[in-house]
C-alpha positions, 0 to 999 in steps of 0.5 A: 408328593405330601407335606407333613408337618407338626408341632415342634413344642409338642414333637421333636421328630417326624417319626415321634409326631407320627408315631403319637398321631400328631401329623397333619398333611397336605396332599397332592402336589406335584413333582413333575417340573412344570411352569409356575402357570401350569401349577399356579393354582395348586402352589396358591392352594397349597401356600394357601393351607400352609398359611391358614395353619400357621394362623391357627397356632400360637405367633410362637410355635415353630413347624417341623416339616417332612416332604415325601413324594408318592412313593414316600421317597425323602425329599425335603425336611426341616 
């Protein structure tokens, strides 16, 4: 599954962000149900990138989200 997001300040909507290039993404997580300690590593990785981003941006600027598994089928979005 792949978390996009993007800057709501400079896209109002997923498909403006990727339309103008403005999606960044994190890639590789799994949709399988497995325990916390099985994924532990990937949940800190990707926790991790989710948190560095957010850092990297004025304390302001609010995050649009879009979840998509492997397939590009919808699961979640903000």
């Amino acid at each position: 599954m792949t978390l996009y997001f993007w800057r709501r300040s400079q896209y109002s909507t997923y498909l403006e962000a990727k339309k103008q290039g403005g999606l960044y993404q994190i890639g590789g997580l799994q949709t399988e149900y497995r325990t916390l300690y099985e994924c532990g590593g990937d949940l800190a990785d990707t926790l991790d990138a989710i948190h560095t981003t957010r850092d990297m941006m004025d304390s302001s600027e609010r995050l649009g989200h879009v979840l998509l598994d492997d397939d590009g089928k919808f699961l979640d979005a903000m």
